[in-house]
BAKEGU-257267 format. One record per residue (C-alpha): residue in one letter; x, y, z. Coordinates in nm, 2 decimals, decimal comma. Layout:
type:a px:X py:Y pz:Z $
...
END
This chain:
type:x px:32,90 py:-17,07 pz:11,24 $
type:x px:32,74 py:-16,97 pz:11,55 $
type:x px:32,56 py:-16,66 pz:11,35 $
type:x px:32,41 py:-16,93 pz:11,10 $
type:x px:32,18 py:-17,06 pz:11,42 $
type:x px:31,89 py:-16,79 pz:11,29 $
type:x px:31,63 py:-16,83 pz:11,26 $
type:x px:31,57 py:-16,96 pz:11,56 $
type:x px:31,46 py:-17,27 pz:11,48 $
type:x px:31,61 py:-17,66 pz:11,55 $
type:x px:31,57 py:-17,98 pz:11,44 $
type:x px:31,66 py:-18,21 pz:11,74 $
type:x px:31,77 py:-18,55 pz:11,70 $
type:x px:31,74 py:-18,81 pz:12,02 $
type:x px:31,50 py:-18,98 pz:12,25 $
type:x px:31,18 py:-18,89 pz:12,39 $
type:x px:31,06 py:-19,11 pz:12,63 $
type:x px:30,82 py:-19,14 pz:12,95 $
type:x px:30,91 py:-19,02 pz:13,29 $
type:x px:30,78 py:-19,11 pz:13,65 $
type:x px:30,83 py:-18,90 pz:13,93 $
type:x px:30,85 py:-19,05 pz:14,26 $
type:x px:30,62 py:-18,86 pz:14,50 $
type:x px:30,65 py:-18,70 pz:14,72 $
type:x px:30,92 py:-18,48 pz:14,65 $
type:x px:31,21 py:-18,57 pz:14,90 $
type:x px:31,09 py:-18,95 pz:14,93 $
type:x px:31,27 py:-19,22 pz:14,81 $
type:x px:31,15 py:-19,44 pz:14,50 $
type:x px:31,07 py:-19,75 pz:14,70 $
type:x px:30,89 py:-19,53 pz:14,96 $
type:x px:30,69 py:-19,34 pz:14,70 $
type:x px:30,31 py:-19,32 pz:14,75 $
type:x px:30,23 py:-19,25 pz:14,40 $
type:x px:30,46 py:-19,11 pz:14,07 $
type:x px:30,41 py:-18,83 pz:13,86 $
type:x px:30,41 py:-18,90 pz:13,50 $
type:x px:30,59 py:-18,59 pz:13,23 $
type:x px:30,74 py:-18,58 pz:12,91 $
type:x px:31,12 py:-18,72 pz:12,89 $
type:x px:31,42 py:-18,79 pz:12,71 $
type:x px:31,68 py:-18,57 pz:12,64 $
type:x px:31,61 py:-18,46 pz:12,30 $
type:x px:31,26 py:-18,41 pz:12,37 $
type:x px:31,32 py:-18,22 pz:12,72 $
type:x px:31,59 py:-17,98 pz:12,42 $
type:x px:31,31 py:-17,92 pz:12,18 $
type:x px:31,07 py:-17,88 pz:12,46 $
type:x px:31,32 py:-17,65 pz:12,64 $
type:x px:31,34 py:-17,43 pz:12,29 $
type:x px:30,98 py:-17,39 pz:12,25 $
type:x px:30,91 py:-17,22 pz:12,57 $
type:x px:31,23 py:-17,02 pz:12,53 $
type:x px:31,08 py:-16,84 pz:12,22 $
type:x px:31,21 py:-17,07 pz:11,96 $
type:x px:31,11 py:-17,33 pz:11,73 $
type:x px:31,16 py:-17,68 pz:11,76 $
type:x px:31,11 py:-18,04 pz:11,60 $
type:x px:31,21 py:-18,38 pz:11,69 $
type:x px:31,37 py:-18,64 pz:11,48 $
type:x px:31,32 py:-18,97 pz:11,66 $
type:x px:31,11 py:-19,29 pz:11,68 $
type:x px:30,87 py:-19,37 pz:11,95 $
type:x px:30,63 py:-19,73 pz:11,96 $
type:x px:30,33 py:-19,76 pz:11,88 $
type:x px:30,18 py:-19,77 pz:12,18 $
type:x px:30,01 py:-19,62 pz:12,43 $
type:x px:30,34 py:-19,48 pz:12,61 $
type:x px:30,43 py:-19,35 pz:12,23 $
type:x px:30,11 py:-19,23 pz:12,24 $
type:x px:30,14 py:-19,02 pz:12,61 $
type:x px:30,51 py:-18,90 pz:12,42 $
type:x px:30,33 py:-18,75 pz:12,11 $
type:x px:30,06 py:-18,58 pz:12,32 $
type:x px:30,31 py:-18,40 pz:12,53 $
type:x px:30,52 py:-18,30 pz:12,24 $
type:x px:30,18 py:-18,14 pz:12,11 $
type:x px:30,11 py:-18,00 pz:12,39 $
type:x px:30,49 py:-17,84 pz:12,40 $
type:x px:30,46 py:-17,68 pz:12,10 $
type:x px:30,74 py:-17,97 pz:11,95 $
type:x px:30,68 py:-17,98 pz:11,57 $
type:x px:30,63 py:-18,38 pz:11,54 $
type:x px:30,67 py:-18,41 pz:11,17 $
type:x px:30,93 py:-18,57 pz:11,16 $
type:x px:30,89 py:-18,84 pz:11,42 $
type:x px:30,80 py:-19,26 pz:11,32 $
type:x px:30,59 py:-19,49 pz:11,52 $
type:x px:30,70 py:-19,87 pz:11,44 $
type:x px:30,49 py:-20,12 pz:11,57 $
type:x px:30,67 py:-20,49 pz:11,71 $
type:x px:30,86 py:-20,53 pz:12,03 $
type:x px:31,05 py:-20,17 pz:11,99 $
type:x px:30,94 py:-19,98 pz:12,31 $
type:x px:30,96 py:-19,60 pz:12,41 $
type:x px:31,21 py:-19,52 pz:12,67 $
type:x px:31,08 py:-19,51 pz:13,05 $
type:x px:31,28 py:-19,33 pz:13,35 $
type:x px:31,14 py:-19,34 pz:13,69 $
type:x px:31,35 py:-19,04 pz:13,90 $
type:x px:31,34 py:-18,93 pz:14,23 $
type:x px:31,33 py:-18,59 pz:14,33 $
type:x px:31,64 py:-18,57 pz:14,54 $
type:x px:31,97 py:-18,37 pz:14,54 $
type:x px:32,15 py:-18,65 pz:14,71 $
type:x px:32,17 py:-18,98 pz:14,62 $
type:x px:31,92 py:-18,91 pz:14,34 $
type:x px:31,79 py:-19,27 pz:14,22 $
type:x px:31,73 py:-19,28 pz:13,83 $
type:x px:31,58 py:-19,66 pz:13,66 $
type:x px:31,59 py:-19,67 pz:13,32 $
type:x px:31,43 py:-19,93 pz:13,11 $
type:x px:31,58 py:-19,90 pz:12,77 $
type:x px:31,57 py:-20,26 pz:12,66 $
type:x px:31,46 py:-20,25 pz:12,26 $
type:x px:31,44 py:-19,85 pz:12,27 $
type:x px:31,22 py:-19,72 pz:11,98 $
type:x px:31,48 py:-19,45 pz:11,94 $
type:x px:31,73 py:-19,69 pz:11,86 $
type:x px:31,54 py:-19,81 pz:11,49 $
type:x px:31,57 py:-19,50 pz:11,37 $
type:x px:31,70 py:-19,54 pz:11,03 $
type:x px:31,92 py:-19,34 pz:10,76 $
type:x px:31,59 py:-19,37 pz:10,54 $
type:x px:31,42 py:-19,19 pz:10,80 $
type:x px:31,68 py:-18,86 pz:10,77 $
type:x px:31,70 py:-18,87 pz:10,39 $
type:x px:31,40 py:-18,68 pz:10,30 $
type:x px:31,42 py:-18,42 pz:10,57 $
type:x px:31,49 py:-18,04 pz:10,45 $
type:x px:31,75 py:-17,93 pz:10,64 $
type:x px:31,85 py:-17,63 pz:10,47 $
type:x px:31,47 py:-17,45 pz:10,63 $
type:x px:31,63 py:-17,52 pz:11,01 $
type:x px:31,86 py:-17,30 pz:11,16 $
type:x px:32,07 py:-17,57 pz:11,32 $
type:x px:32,08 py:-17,96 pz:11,39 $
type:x px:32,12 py:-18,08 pz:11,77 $
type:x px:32,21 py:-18,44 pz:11,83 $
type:x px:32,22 py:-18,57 pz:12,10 $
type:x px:32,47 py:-18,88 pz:12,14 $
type:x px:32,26 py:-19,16 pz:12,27 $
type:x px:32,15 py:-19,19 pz:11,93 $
type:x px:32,55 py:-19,29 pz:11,83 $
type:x px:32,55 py:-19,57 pz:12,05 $
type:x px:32,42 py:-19,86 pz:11,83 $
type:x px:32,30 py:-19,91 pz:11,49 $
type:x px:32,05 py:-19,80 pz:11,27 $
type:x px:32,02 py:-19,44 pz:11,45 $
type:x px:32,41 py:-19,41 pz:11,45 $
type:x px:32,43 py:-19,39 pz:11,08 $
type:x px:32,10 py:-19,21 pz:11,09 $
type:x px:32,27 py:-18,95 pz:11,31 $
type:x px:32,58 py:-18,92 pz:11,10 $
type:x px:32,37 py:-18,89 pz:10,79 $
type:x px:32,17 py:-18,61 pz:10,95 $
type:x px:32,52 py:-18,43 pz:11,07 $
type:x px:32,61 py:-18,46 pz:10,71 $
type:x px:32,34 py:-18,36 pz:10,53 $
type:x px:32,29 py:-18,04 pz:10,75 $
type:x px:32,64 py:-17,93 pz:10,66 $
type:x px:32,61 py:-18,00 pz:10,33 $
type:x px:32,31 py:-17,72 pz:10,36 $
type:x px:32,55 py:-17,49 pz:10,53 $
type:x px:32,34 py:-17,57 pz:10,86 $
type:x px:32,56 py:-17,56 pz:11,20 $
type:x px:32,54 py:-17,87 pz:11,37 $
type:x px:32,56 py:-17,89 pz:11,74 $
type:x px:32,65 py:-18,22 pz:11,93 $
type:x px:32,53 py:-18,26 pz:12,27 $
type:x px:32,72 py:-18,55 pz:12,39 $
type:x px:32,53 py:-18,68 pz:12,59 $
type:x px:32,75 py:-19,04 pz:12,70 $
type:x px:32,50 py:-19,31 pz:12,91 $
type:x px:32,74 py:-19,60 pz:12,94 $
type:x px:32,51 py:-19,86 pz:12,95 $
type:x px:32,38 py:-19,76 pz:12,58 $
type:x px:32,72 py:-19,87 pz:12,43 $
type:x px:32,89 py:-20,19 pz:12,37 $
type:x px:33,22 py:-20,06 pz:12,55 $
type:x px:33,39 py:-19,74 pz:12,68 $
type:x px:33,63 py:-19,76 pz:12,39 $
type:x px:33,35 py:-19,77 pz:12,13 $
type:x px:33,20 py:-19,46 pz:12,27 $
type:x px:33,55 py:-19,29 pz:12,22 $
type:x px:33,62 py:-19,36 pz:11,87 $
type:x px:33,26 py:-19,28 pz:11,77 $
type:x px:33,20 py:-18,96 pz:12,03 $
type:x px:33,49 py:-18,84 pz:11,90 $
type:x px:33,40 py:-18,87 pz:11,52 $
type:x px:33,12 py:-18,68 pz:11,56 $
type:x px:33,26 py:-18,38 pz:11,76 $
type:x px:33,51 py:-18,36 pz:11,51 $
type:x px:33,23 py:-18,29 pz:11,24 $
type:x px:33,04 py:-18,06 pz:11,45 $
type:x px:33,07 py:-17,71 pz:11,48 $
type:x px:32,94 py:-17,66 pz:11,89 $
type:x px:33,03 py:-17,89 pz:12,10 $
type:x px:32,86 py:-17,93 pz:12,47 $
type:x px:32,94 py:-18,21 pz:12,72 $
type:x px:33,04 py:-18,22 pz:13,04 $
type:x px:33,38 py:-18,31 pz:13,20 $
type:x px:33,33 py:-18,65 pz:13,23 $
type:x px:33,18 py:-18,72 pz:12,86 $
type:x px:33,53 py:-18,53 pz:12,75 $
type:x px:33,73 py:-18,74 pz:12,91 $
type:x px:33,55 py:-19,09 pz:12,76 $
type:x px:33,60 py:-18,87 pz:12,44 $
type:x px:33,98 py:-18,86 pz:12,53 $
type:x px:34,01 py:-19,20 pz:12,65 $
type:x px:34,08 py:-19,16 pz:12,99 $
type:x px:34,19 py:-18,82 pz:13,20 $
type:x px:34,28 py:-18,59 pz:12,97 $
type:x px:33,90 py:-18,46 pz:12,82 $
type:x px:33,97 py:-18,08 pz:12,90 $
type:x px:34,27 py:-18,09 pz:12,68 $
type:x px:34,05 py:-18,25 pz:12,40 $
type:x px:33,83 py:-17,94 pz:12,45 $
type:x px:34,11 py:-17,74 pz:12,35 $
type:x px:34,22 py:-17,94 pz:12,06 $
type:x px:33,89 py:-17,93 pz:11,86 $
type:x px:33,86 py:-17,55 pz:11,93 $
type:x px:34,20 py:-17,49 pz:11,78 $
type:x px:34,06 py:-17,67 pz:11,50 $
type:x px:33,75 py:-17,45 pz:11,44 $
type:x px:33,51 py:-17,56 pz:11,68 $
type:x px:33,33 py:-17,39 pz:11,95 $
type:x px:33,36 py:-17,61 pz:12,25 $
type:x px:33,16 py:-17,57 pz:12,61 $
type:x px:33,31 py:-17,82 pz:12,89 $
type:x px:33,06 py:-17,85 pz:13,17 $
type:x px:33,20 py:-17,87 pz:13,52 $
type:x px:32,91 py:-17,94 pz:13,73 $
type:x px:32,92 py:-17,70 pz:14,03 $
type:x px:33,23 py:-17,55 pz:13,95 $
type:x px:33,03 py:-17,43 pz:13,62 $
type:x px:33,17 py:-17,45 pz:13,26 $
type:x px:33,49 py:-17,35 pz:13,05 $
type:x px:33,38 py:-17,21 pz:12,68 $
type:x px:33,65 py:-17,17 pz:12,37 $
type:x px:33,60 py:-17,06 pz:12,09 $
type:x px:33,78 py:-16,77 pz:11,84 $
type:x px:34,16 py:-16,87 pz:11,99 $
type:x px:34,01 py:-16,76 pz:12,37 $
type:x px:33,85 py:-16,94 pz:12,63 $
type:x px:33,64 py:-16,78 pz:12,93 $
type:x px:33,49 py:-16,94 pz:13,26 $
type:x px:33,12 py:-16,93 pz:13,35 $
type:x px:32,99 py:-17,02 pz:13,67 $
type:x px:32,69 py:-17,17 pz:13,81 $
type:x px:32,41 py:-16,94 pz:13,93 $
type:x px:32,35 py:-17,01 pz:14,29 $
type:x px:32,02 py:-17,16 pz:14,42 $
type:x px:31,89 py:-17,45 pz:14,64 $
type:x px:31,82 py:-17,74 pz:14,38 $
type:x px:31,54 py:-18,04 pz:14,45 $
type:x px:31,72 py:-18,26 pz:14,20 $
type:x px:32,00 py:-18,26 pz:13,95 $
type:x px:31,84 py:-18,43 pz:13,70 $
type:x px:31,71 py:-18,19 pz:13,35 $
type:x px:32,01 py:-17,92 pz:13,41 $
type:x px:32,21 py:-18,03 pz:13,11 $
type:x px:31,86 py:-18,01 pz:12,90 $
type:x px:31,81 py:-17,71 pz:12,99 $
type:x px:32,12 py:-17,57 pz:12,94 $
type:x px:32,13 py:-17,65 pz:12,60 $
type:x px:31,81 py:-17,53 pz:12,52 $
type:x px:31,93 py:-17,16 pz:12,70 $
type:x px:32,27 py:-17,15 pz:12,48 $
type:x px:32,12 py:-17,22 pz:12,15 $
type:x px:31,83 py:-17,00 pz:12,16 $
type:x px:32,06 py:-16,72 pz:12,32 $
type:x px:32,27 py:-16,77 pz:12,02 $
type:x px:31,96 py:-16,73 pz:11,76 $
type:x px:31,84 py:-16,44 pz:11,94 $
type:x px:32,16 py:-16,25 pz:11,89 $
type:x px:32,38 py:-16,34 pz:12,19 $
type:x px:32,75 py:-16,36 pz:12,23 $
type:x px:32,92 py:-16,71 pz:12,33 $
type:x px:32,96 py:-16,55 pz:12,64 $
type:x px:32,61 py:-16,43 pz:12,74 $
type:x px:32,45 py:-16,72 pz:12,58 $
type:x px:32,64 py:-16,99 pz:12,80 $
type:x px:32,52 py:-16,71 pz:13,09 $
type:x px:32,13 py:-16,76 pz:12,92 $
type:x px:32,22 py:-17,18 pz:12,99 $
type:x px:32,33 py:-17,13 pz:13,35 $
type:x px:32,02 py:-16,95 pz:13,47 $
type:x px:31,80 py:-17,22 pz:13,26 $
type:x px:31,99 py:-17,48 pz:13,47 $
type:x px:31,95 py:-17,34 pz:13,79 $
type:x px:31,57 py:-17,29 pz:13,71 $
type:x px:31,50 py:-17,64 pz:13,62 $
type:x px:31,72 py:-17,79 pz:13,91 $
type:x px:31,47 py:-17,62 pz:14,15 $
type:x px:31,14 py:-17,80 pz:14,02 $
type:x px:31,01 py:-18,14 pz:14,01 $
type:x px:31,08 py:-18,28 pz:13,63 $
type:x px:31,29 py:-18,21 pz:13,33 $
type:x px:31,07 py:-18,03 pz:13,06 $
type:x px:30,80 py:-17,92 pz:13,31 $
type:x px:31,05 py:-17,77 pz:13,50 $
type:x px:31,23 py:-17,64 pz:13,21 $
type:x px:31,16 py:-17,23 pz:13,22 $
type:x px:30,93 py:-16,99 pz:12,98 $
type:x px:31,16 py:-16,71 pz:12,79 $
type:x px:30,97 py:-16,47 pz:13,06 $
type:x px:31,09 py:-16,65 pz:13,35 $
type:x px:31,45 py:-16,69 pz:13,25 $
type:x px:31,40 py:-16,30 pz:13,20 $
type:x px:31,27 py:-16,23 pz:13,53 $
type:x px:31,55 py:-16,51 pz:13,73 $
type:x px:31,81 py:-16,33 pz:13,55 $
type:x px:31,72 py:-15,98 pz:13,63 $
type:x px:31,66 py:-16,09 pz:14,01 $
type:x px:32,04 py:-16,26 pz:14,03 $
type:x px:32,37 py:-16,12 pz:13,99 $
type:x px:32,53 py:-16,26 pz:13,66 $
type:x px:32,80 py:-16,55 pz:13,79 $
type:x px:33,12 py:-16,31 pz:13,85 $
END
């Protein structure tokens, strides 16, 4: 399935939200003179990622209608993010907020996701959406954690492979999204069994698995047909797929922050996979747009251009 990812262009489902920087870099969030304000939300810092990789991108979410919905749209516009497919509802439904600090120890992150917008999406919303013109679906698993967007996101999962589109699940686990731990499991778990790439890192495996035990899950649903990336942080990632599995480590550099490296990532793999790649260079592709991002203040701003992944990989050794 990973050949079916051209054209290079995705349909990402998930949150897009506001993010405020605490400045200046290095400070902490109570000490912060001012904040930075940038585009964020994991599926939007994906589709944001893809754009300035080369690729295509549009969002599937729900933002309010509001002026913080408003600052989201404008971003998205001014990403290149195709916005077609994105809802404003009015009420007391609000757009995600993050204020981050730019550390690489102790980084503090606030969320305020009381009443997220994202969370209304509805299976009414996916119904209409042609699936079959995208190259793949990327969901991202926040949108699993309560209802309506969890059937939404299952409808969209089902409706892309019943277009013979690949579907890739980033899993994407924030605790306090979900009811309990062992609600996350069963419904993580469904949905990485209907996808066909799977990327999360080892901790999101191991809710998968209900406890230790989530590297060993990786292994199971690639026996079954799926290609599986299990991020290790620092010690870099395990991929299998095809019967084999290979190890990819990080790409050295001294990070500000760890905060946008997953993002990233994700939008390095799939795009390296639509241009052509192997498994193996494409998780490479993620690793440099990783260490990129982890060296600049924010998630998509930080994110690289196709032309300075180009140029970071041709000045570093690949990760032996």
């Amino acid at each position: 399935m990973r050949d079916g990812l051209r054209p290079n262009n995705f349909l990402v489902l998930g949150r897009a939200g506001l993010d405020l920087y605490a400045d200046p870099p290095g400070c902490h969030m109570e000490e912060a003179t001012r904040f930075t304000s940038a585009l964020g939300g994991s599926g939007a810092n994906i589709a944001a990622g893809i754009v300035k990789l080369g690729g295509a991108a549009a969002l599937l979410t729900t933002v309010s209608d509001d002026a913080v919905g408003r600052f989201v749209l404008r971003e998205l516009d001014r990403y290149g993010v195709n916005r077609a497919h994105i809802r404003m509802v009015k009420g007391e439904a609000r757009t995600s907020l993050a204020v981050v600090e730019t550390r690489n120890e102790d980084c503090q992150s606030v969320i305020y996701r009381n009443g997220a917008a994202d969370f209304t999406l509805a299976p009414e919303n996916v119904a209409s959406i042609p699936f079959e013109t995208f190259g793949a679906l990327i969901v991202t698993g926040t949108a699993l954690a309560v209802e309506p967007s969890r059937a939404a996101a299952l409808l969209a999962m089902a409706s892309a492979r019943a277009a013979h589109v690949p579907v890739i699940l980033d899993v994407d686990y924030r605790p306090y999204s979900w009811a309990s731990a062992a609600e996350a499991e069963r419904t993580c778990r469904d949905a990485a069994e209907r996808a066909d790439i799977v990327i999360g890192n080892d901790l999101e495996f191991d809710v998968m698995a209900g406890g230790a035990g989530g590297r060993d899950l990786a292994g199971r649903l690639a026996a079954h047909g799926t290609t599986v990336v299990y991020k290790m942080g620092e010690k870099g990632s395990v991929s299998f797929a095809d019967g084999q599995s290979f190890e990819t480590p990080v790409f050295a550099v001294t990070a500000l922050k760890p905060t946008g490296a997953g993002d990233a990532f994700m939008a390095g793999v799939v795009t390296g996979l639509a241009e052509g790649l192997g498994l193996a260079a494409a998780v490479s592709r993620g690793a440099a747009a990783a260490a990129i991002t982890v060296t600049r203040v924010g998630c998509a701003p930080a994110s690289p251009t196709a032309a300075e992944l180009a140029a970071f990989m041709l000045r570093h050794q690949p990760p032996a």
